[in-house]
N, C-alpha and C positions, 0 to 999 in steps of 0.2 A: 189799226187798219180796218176800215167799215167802207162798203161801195155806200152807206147810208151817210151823204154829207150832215144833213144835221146833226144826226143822231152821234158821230163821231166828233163834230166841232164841239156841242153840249157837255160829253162826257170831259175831252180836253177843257173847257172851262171851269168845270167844275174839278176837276184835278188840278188843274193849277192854281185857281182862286181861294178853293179852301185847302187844299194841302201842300200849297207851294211848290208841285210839279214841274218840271220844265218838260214839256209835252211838243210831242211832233204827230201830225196830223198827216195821214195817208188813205186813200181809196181805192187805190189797186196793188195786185202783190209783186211788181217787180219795182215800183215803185217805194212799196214798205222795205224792199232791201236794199235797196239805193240807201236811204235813212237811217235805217238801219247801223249799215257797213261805216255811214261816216257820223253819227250818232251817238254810237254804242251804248244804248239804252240799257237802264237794269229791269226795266219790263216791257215786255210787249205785249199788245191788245189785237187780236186778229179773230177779224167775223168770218164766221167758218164759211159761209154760202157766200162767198163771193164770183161772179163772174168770170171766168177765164182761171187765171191762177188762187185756187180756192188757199183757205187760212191754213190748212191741212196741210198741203207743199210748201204754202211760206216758212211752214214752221220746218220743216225738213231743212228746205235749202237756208236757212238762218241757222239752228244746231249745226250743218258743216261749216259755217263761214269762222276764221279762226278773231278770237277773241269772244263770240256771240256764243259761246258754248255754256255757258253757266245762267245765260241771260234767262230770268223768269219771263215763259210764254204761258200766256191765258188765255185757251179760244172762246170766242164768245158765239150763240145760237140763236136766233129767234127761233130756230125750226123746235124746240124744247126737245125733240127725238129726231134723230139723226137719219135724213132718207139714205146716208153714204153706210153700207153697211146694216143698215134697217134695226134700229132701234136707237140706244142711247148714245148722244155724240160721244167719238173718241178722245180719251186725252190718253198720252203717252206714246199709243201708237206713234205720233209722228213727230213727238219730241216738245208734245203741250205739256205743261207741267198740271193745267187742272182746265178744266171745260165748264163753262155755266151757261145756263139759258137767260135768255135775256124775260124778262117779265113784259108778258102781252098786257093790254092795257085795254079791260072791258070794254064792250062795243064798239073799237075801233077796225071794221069789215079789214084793214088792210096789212091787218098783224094775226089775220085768222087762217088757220089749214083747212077749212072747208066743214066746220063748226065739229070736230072733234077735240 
């Protein structure tokens, strides 16, 4: 789940293409449980700063959903440090299994926090 259409469609090609994936592609979080619930994926990919329902509560209301309890969830960042909570993004808390930042990509102004 990414509100980043690209950046979401890429990563699904690239999992399916070279690691034979069977990938479903979502941009917002009531929609990732839609997918989810009739999917039943062994991993989830949820961008923590999302709009409206952030990756944080997907992950919550996905660990209650029954079956989806074991599912590996992996929140992803661009923010590299977490303004929810002020500092490093959370994994566990809400039932991510691990958190990674996403890698910014030199002099691109629109993957930068205000040049820190």
């Amino acid at each position: 789940m990414d509100d980043n259409t690209d950046a979401a469609h890429s990563l699904a090609r690239l999992l399916a293409r070279l690691y034979g994936q069977d990938v479903r592609v979502t941009h917002e979080g009531s929609s990732a449980l839609d997918v989810a619930r009739e999917f039943r994926p062994e991993v989830v990919l949820l961008d923590i700063g999302m709009p409206g329902m952030d990756g944080h509560e997907v992950a919550r209301r996905l660990r209650s959903q029954p079956g989806l309890e074991q599912t590996l969830l992996v929140a992803l960042t661009g923010w590299g440090r977490s303004p929810i909570g002020g500092g490093r993004p959370r994994a566990g808390s809400t039932g991510t299994s691990s958190c990674r930042s996403i890698p910014r990509l030199a002099g691109d102004p629109s993957l930068t926090d205000g040049g820190s």
